[in-house]
N, C-alpha and C positions, 0 to 999 in steps of 0.2 A: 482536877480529875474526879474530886467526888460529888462538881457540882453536876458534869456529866453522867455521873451513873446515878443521881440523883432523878436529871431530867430524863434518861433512858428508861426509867424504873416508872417515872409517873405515863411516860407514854405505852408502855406497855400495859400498864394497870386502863389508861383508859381506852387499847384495842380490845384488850379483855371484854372491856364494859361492854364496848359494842360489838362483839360478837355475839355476848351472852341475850343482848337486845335481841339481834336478829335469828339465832335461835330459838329463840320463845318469840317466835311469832303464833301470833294466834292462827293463821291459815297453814302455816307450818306443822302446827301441833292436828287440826285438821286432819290432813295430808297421814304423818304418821298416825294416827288413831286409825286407820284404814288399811296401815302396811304401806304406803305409796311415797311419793314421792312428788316435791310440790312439781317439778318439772316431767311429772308423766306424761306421757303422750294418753290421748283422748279414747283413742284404744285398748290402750294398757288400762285405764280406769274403768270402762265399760266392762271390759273381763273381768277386775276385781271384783268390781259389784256382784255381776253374778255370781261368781264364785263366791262372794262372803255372804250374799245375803242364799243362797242355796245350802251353805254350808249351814248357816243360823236360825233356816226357814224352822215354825214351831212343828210342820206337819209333818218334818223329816224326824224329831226326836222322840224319846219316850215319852209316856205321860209325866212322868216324875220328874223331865227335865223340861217341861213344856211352857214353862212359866219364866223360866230362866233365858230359855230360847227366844221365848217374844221379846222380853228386853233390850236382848243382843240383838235381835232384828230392827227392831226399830230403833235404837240406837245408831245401826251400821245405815240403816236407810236413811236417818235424820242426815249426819255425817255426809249421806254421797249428794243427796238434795243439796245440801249446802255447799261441795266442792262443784256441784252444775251451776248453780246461781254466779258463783266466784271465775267460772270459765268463761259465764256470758259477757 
């Protein structure tokens, strides 16, 4: 009996493992940094865009947050350039 909850115990420990792999995927983490979802439809991603980088654009914010703004822009633009490349 405790060789079985033994061998139970190491199989669970190594689904763990790899779940936690496939979670920390690096396209995965991608995907989240955007709000998305790696199985978005190609539409649903186009909208995003707009909307995050409209939303981040420098010329919609104050001066005082203008600098902070371009970061996040091109950040979120870097981010969708590289989910385009990964759909091609």
């Amino acid at each position: 009996m405790r060789h079985d909850l033994a061998t139970a115990r190491a199989w669970i420990d190594q689904l763990q493992g790899r779940l936690a792999a496939i979670e920390d995927d690096e396209d995965d983490k991608l995907y989240r940094s955007v709000g998305l979802a790696a199985t978005a439809h190609t539409v649903v991603i186009a909208a995003a865009r707009r909307a995050l980088l409209q939303h981040h654009h420098p010329d919609r914010q104050p001066p005082e947050r203008k600098a902070a703004a371009t970061a996040s822009f091109q950040a979120a633009n870097a981010a969708f350039e590289r989910i385009e490349e990964l759909r091609r």
